[in-house]
DOVEX-737635 format. One record per residue (C-alpha): residue in three letters; x, y, z. Coordinates in nm, 2 decimals. Example, Ala and Ser with C-alpha at 12.3 -4.5 7.8 and 13.67 -1.06 7.14 Angstrom:
DOVEX-737635
type;east;north;up
ALA;1.23;-0.45;0.78 .
SER;1.37;-0.11;0.71 .
This chain:
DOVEX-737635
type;east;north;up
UNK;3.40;-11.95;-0.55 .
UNK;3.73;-11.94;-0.34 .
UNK;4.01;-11.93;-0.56 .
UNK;4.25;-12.17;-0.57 .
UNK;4.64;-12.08;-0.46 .
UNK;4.96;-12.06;-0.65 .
UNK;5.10;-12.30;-0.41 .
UNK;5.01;-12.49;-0.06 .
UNK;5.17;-12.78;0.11 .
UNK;4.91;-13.07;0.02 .
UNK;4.74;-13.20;0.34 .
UNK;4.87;-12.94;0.53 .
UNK;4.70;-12.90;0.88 .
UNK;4.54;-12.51;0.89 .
UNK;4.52;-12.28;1.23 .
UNK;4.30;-12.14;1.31 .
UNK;4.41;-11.79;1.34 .
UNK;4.58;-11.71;1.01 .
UNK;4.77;-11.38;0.86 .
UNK;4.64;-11.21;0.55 .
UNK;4.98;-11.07;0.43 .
UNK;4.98;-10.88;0.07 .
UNK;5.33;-10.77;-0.09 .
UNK;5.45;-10.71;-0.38 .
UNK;5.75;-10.90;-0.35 .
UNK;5.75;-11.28;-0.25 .
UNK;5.85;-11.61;-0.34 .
UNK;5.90;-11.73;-0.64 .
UNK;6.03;-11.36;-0.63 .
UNK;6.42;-11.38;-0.62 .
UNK;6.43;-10.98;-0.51 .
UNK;6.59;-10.90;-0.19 .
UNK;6.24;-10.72;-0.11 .
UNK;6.09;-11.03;-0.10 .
UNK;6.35;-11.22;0.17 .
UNK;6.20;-11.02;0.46 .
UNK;5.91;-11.22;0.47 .
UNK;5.99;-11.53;0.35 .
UNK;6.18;-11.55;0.64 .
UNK;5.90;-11.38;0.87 .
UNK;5.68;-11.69;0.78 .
UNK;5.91;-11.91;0.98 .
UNK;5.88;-11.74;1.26 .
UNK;5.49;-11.66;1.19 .
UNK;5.45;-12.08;1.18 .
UNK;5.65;-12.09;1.55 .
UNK;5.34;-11.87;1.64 .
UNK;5.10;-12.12;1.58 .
UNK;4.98;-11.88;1.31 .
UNK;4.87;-11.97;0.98 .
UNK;5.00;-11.75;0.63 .
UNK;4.81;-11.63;0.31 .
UNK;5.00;-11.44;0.12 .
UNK;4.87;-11.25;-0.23 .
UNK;5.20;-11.17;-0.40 .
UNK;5.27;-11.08;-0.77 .
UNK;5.44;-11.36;-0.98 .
UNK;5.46;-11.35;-1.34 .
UNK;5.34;-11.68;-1.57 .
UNK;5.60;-11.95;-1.57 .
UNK;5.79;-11.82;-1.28 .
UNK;5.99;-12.08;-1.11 .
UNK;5.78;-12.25;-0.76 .
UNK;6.03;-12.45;-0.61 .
UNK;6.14;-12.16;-0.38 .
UNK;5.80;-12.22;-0.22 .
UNK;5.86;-12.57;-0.17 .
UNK;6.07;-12.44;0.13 .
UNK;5.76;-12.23;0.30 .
UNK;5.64;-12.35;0.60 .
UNK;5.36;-12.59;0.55 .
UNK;5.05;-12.37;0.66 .
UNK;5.15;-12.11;0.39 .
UNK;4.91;-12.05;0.10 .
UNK;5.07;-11.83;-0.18 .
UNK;4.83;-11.64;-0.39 .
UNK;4.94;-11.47;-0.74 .
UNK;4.84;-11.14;-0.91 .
UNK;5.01;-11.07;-1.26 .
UNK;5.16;-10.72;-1.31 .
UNK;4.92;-10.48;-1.39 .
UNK;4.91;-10.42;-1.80 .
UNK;5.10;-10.16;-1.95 .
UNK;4.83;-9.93;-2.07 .
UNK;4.83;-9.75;-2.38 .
UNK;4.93;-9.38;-2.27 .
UNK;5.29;-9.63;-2.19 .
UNK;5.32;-9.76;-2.55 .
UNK;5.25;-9.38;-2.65 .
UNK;5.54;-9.30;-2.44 .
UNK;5.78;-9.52;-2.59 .
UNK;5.68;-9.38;-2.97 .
UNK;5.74;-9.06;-2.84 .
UNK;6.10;-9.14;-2.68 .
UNK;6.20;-9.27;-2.99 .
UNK;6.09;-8.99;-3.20 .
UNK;6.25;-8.77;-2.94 .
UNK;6.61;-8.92;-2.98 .
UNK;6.61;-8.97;-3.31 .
UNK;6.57;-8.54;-3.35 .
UNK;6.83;-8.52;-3.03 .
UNK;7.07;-8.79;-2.95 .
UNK;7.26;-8.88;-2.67 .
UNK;7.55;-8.70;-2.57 .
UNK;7.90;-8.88;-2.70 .
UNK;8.10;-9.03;-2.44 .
UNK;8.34;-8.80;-2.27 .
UNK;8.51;-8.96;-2.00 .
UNK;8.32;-9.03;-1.61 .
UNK;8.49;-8.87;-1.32 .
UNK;8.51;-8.52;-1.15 .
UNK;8.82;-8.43;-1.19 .
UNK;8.98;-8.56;-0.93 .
UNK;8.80;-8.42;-0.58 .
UNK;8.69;-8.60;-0.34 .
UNK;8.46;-8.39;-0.17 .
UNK;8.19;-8.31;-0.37 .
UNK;7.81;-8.35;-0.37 .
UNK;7.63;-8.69;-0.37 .
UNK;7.42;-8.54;-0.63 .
UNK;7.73;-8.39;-0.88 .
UNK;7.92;-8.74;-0.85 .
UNK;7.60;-8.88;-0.93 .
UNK;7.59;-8.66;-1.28 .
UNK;7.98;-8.73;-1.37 .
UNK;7.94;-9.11;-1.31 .
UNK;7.88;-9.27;-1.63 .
UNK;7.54;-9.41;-1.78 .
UNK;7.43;-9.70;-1.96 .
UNK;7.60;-9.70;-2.24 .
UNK;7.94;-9.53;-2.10 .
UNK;7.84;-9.14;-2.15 .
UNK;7.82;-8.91;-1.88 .
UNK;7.50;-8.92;-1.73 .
UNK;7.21;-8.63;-1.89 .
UNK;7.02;-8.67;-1.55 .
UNK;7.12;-8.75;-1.19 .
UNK;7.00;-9.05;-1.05 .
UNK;6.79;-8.86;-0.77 .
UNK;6.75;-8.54;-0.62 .
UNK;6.73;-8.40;-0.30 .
UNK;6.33;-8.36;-0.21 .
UNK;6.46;-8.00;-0.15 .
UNK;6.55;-7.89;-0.52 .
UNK;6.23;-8.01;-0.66 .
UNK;6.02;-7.73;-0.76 .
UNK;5.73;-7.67;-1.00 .
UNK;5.93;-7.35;-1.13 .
UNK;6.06;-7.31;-1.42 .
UNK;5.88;-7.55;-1.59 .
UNK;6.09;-7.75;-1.83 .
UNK;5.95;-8.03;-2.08 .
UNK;6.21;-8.28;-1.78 .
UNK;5.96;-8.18;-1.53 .
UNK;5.65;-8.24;-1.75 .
UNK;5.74;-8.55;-1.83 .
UNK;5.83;-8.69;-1.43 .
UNK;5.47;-8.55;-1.37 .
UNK;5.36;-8.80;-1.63 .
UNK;5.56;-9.09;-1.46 .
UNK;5.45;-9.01;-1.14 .
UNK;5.11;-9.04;-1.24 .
UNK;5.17;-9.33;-1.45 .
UNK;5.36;-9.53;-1.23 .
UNK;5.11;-9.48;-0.94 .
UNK;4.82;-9.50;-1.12 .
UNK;4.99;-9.89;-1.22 .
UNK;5.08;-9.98;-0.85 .
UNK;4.74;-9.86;-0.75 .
UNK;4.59;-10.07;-1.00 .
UNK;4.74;-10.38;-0.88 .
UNK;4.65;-10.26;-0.52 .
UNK;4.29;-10.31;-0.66 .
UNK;4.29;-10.65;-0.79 .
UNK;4.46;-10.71;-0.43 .
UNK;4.13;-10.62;-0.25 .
UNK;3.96;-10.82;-0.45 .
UNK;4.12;-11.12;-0.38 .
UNK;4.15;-11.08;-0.06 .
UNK;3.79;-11.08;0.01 .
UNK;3.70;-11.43;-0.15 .
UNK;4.00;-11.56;0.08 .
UNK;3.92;-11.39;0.39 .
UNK;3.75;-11.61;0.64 .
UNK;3.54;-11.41;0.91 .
UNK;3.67;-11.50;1.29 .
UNK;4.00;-11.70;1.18 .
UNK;4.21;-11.38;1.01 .
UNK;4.26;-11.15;1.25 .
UNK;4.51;-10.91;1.06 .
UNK;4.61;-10.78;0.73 .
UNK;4.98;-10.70;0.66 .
UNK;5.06;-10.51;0.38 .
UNK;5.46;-10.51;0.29 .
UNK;5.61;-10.19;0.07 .
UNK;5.74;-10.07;-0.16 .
UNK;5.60;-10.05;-0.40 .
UNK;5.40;-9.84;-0.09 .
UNK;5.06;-9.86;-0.33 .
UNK;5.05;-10.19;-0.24 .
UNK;4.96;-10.03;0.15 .
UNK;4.60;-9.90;0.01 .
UNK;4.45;-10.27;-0.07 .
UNK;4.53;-10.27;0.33 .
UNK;4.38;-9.97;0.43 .
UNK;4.06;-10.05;0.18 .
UNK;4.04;-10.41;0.40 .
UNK;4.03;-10.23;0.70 .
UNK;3.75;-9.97;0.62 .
UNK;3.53;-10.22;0.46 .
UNK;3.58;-10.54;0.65 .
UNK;3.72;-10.36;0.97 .
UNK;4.02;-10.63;0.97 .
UNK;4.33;-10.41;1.18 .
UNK;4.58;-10.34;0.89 .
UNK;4.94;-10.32;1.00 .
UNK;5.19;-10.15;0.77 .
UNK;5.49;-10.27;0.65 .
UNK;5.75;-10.06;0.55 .
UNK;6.03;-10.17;0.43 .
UNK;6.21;-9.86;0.30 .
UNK;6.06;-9.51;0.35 .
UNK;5.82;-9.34;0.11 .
UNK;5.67;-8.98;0.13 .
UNK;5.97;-8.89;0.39 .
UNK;6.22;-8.99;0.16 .
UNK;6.55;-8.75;0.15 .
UNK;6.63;-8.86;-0.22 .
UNK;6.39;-8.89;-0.48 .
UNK;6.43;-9.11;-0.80 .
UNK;6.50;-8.89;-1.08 .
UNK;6.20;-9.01;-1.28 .
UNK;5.95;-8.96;-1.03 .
UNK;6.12;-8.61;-0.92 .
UNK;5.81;-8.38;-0.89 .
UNK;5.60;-8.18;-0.70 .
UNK;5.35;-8.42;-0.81 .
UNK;5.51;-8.71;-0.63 .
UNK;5.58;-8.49;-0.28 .
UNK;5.20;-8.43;-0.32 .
UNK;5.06;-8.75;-0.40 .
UNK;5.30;-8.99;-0.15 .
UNK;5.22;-8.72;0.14 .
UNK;4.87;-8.80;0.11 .
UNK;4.85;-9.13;0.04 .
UNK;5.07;-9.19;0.31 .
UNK;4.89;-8.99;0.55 .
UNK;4.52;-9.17;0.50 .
UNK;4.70;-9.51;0.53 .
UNK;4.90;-9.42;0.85 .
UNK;4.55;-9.28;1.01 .
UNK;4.35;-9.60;0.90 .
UNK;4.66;-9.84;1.03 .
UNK;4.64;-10.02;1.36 .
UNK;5.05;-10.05;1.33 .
UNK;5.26;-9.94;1.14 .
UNK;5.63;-10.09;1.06 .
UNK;5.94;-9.92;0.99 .
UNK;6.24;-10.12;0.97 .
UNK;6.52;-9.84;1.16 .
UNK;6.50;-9.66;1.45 .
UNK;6.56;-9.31;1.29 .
UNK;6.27;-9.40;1.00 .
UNK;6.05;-9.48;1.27 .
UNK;6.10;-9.20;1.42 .
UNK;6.08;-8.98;1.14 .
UNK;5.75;-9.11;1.10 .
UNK;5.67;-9.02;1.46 .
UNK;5.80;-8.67;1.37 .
UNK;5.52;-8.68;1.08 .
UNK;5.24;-8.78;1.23 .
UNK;5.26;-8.73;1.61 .
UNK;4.84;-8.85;1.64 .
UNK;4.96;-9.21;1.54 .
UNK;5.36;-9.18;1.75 .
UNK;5.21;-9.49;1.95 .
UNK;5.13;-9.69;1.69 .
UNK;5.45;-9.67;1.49 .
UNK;5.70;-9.96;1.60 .
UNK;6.07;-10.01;1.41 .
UNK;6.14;-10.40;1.33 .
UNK;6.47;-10.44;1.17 .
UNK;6.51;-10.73;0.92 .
UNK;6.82;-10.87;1.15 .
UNK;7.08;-11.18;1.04 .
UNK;6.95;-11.49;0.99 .
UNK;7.12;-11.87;1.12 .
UNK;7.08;-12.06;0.84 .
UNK;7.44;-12.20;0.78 .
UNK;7.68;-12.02;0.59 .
UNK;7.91;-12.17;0.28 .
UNK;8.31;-12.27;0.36 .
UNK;8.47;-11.95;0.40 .
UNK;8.81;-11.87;0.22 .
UNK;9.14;-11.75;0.44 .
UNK;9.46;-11.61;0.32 .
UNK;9.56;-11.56;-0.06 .
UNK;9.46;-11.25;-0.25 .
UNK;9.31;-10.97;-0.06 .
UNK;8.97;-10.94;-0.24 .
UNK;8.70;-10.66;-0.13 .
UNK;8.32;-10.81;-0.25 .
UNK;8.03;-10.69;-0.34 .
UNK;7.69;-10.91;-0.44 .
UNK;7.35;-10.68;-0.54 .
UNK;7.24;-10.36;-0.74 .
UNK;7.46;-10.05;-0.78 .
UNK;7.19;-9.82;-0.81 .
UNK;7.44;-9.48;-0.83 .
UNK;7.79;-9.55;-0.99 .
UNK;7.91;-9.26;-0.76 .
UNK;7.92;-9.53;-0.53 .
UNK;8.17;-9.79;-0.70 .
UNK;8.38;-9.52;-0.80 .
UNK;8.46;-9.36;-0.47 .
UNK;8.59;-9.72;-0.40 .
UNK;8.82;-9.71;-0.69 .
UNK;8.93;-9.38;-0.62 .
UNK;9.05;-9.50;-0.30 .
UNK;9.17;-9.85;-0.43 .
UNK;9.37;-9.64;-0.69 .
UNK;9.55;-9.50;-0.40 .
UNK;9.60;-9.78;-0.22 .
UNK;9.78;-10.00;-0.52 .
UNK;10.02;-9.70;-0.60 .
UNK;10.08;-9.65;-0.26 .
UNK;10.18;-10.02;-0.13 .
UNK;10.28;-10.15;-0.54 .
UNK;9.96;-10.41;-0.54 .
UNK;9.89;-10.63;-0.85 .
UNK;9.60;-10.83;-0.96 .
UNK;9.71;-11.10;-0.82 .
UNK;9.75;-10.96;-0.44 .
UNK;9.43;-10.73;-0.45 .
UNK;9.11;-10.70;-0.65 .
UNK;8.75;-10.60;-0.61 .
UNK;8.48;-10.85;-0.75 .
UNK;8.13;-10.79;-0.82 .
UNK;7.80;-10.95;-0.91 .
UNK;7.47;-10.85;-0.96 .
UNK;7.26;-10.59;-1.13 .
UNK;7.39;-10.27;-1.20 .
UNK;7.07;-10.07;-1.26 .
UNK;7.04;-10.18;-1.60 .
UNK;7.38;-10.05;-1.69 .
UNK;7.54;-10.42;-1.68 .
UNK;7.93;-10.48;-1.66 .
UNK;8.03;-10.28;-1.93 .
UNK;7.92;-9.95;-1.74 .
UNK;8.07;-10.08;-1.39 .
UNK;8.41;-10.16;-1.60 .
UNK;8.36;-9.74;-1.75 .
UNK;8.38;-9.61;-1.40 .
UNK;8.70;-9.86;-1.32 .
UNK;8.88;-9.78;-1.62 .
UNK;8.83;-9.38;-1.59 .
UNK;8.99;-9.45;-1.26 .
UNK;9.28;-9.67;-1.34 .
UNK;9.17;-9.97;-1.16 .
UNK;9.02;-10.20;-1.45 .
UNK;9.24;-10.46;-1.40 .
UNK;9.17;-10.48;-1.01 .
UNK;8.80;-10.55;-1.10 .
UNK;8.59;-10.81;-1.20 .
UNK;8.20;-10.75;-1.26 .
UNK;7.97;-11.09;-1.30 .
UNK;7.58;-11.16;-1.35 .
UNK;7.33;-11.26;-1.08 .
UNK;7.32;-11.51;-0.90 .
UNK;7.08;-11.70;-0.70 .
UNK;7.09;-11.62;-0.30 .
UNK;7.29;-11.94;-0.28 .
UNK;7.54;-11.84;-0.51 .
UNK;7.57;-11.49;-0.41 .
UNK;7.63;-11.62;-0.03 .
UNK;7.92;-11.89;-0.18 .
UNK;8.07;-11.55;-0.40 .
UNK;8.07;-11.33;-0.06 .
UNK;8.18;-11.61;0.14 .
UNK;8.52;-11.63;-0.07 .
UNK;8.62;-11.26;0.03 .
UNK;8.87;-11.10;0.29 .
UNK;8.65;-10.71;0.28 .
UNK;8.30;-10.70;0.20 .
UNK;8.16;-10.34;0.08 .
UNK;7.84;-10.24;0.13 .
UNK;7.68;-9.89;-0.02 .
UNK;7.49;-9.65;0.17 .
UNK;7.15;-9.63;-0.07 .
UNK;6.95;-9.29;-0.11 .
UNK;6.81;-9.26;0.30 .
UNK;7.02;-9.18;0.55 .
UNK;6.76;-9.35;0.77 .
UNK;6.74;-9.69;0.61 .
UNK;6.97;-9.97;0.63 .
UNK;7.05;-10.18;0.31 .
UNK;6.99;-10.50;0.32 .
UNK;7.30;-10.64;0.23 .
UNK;7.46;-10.53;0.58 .
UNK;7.26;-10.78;0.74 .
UNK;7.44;-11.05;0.56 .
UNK;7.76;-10.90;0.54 .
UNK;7.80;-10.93;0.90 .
UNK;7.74;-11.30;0.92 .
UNK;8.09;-11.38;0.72 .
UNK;8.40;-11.41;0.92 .
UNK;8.54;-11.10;0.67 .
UNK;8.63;-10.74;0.78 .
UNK;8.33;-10.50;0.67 .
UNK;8.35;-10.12;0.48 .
UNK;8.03;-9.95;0.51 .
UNK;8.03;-9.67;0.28 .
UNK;7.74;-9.47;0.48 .
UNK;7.71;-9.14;0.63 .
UNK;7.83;-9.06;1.03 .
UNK;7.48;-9.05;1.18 .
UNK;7.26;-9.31;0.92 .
UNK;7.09;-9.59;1.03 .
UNK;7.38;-9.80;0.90 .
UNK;7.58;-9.61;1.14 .
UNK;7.38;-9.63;1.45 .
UNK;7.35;-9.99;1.38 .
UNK;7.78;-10.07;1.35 .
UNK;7.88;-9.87;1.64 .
UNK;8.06;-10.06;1.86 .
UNK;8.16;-10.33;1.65 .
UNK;8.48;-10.40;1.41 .
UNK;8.29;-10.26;1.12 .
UNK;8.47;-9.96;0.91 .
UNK;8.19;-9.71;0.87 .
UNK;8.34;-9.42;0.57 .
UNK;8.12;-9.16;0.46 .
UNK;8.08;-9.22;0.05 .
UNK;8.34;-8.90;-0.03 .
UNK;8.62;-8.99;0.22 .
UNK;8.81;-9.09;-0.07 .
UNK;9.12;-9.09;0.23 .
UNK;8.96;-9.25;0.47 .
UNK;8.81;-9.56;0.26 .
UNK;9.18;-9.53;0.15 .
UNK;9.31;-9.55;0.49 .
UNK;9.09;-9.82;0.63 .
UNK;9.16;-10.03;0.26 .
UNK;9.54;-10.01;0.36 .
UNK;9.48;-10.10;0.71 .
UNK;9.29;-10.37;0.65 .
UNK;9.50;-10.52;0.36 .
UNK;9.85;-10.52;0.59 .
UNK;9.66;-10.68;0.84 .
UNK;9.55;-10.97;0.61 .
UNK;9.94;-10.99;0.54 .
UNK;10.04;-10.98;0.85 .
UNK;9.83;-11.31;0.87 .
UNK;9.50;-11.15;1.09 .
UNK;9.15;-11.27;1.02 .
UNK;8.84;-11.07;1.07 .
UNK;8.55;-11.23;1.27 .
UNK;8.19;-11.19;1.18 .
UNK;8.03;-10.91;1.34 .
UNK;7.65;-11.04;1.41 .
UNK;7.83;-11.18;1.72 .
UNK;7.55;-10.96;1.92 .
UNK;7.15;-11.05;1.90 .
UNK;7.05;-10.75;1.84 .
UNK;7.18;-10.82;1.48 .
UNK;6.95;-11.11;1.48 .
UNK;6.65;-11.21;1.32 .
UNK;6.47;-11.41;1.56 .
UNK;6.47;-11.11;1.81 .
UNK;6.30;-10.84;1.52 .
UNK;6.03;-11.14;1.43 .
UNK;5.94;-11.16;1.82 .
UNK;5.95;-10.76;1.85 .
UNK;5.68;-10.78;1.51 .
UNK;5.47;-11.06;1.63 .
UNK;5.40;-10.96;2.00 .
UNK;5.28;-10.60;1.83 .
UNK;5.09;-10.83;1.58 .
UNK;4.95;-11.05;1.84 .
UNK;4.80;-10.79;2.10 .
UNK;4.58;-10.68;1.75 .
UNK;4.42;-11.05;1.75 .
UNK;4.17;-11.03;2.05 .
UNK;4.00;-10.72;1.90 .
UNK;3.97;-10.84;1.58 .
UNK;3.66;-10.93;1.37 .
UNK;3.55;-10.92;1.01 .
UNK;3.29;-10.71;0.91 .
UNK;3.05;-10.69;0.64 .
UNK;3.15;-10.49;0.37 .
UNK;3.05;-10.11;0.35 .
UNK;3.12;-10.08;-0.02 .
UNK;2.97;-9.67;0.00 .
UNK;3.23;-9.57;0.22 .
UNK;3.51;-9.71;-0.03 .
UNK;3.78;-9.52;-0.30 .
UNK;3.99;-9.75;-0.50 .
UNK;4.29;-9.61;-0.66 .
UNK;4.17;-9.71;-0.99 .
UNK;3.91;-9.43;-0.94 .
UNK;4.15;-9.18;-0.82 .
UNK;4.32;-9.24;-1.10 .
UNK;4.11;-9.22;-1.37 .
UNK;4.00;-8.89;-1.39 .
């Protein structure tokens, strides 16, 4: 029996060459991960193509998101995958484990004052949760991580790695499955898989083999290549594991997708057999109108999204902190506002790193919002900030929108990165993260400007910035798959799940 979808436009015409697209993150997910192709599917209409997408969406999640698909989309929903019980076993443990060694007492955030250190030792003075100094950096270079000494820290990422993908995997399954009742033999001609998480890239690569259906992947930040790791999933285990599972997809893809020039060809770099298949799509600007836009008053720098390493919030204060002594601001003439989610730490850590640097009444930290109301909160700003994000060859989303507002633009991000490449050329102040001077200087600059009564102009003046022009790069590679496509019978011999790998 088909099953039925989460969602479709009732009466709604169907083409008869359709998309088979399966990620992780889409509508009714609010995530950014999940704008890049709700917005594709626009464009994938214009085609003439038809959309199914198999997404995760939890019970009860909120639909009228997809009321705004176009009309021959058909949303499909996975739950997560259920925790299983070596998780819950974790937990008891954790807690048994504190209560023997508690946390460390707070005792202050900072590094004393220099500006030039290490991502990674910022990263382990910036302060956790609960105010403390961090016992754990946020990542770590892929260099530093080591199977020797072993440590009980090291035991325990080998367990997360295996956990986690072992999860992801798991969901990758229950993708395949569903996307065999809804393939339709001679009207699908692809299958798109969208990462991270990059697991969901097997149920892709299990299509192909079995129903010989090309499988274009989409990656959206890197994975196996990354230059950070997340300190959980810090182990050998997880260079291993990625490296290989990245390496069987890439053979088995008829495309793959990275979205930056320098990822893409970092990829290349990796695996030179499959250099002509691997094409960089960007996620670009979109022209949907933009809210009324604030000029003159205060002088406020913005910031709308996830700080995911308080090293990066605090290099800002530092170099606020200089600016306000420095020119005698107040609240009232300058002050940075944020919103969003602080990697679990919420406002009270954000407010920890501004008060260790003597700017906590310069900043105000609010919740969430919905896209909407994050575009009205940006669109009130004279500076938007954005931060530079663990890969020197990706390109935060938040840059793409930051460049549609008529506001000047601070990209905290490393000479060289993507985010670089990408703002050279335009009026876009590109610091590295530890130029505590120069984000000073440009802070200044900008602020006496805005006194002097100058106005910034958006940026995404040039198409390259755009959308539309990515979409088109993406869908002319999709649609030269389409004449050599056909479904095959399954060849369920020739098949490993990830559940089975696994298991063992």
């Amino acid at each position: 029996m088909t099953p039925r979808p989460l969602f479709e436009h009732p009466g709604a015409a169907r083409s008869a060459r359709r998309l088979l697209l399966i990620s992780y993150h889409f509508p009714p997910d609010t995530t950014i991960g999940a704008r890049r192709w709700e917005k594709l599917s626009h464009f994938v209409a214009e085609r003439g193509w038809g959309l199914d997408v198999i997404t995760c969406a939890e019970p009860g999640a909120d639909l009228s998101r997809l009321e705004l698909l176009p009309e021959d989309t058909r949303v499909y929903a996975l739950p997560p995958q259920s925790k299983p019980a070596a998780e819950w076993l974790e937990h008891q443990v954790w807690r048994a484990y504190r209560t023997i060694r508690p946390a460390p007492a707070a005792t202050g955030a900072g590094n004393n004052g220099k500006s030039g250190d290490t991502a990674a030792a910022q990263t382990a003075a910036s302060p956790a949760r609960d105010g403390a100094p961090r016992e754990h950096p946020d990542t770590l270079s892929r260099h530093d991580i080591r199977w020797w000494p072993p440590t009980p820290r090291k035991m325990l990422r080998s367990y997360w790695v295996w956990h986690d993908l072992a999860r992801d995997g798991g969901w990758a399954e229950d993708a395949v499955r569903l996307a065999e009742q809804i393939l339709e033999p001679g009207v699908h001609f692809a299958a798109v898989t969208s990462g991270p998480p990059h697991m969901t890239h097997e149920t892709g690569r299990l299509l192909s083999r079995r129903r010989g259906l090309p499988f274009v992947m989409d990656m959206r930040d890197p994975w196996s290549l990354n230059e950070r790791i997340p300190e959980r999933w810090a182990s050998p285990l997880w260079l291993q594991r990625t490296a290989r599972h990245e390496r069987e997809m890439v053979s088995q893809a008829a495309l793959v997708v990275a979205n930056t020039a320098p990822a893409r060809d970092a990829l290349a770099r990796a695996y030179p057999d499959a250099s002509d298949r691997i094409i960089a799509v960007m996620n670009g600007s979109d022209d949907d109108p933009l809210p009324p836009q604030r000029r003159g008053g205060r002088f406020t720098i913005a910031y709308a999204g996830t700080v995911y390493d308080y090293g990066d919030p605090q290099s800002l204060f530092r170099a606020a902190a200089r600016v306000i002594l420095d020119l005698g601001l107040t609240p009232q003439t300058f002050g940075m506002d944020f919103i969003g989610n602080f990697d679990d730490g919420g406002e009270q850590a954000l407010l920890e790193t501004a008060r260790a640097e003597g700017v906590e009444d310069f900043v105000s930290v609010g919740p969430t919002r919905s896209h909407e109301g994050a575009m009205k909160f940006l669109s009130q700003a004279t500076m938007l900030v954005t931060f530079p994000g663990w890969n020197t060859v990706a390109i935060p989303g938040k840059v793409f929108e930051c460049v549609r507002f008529d506001a000047w633009l601070l990209a905290l991000s490393e000479a060289g990165s993507a985010t670089d490449l990408l703002l050279r050329g335009t009026d876009a102040d590109v610091v590295p993260r530890n130029d505590i001077e120069g984000i000073a200087r440009v802070i200044a600059s900008r602020y006496q400007a805005h006194q002097r009564g100058e106005e910034a102009t958006h940026i995404a003046r040039d198409e390259r910035f755009s959308r539309r022009l990515q979409a088109r790069i993406l869908l002319d590679a999709l649609a030269r798959l389409a004449p050599a496509s056909e479904i095959q019978p399954p060849r369920d011999k020739d098949v490993r799940t990830p559940r089975t790998s696994y298991s063992r």
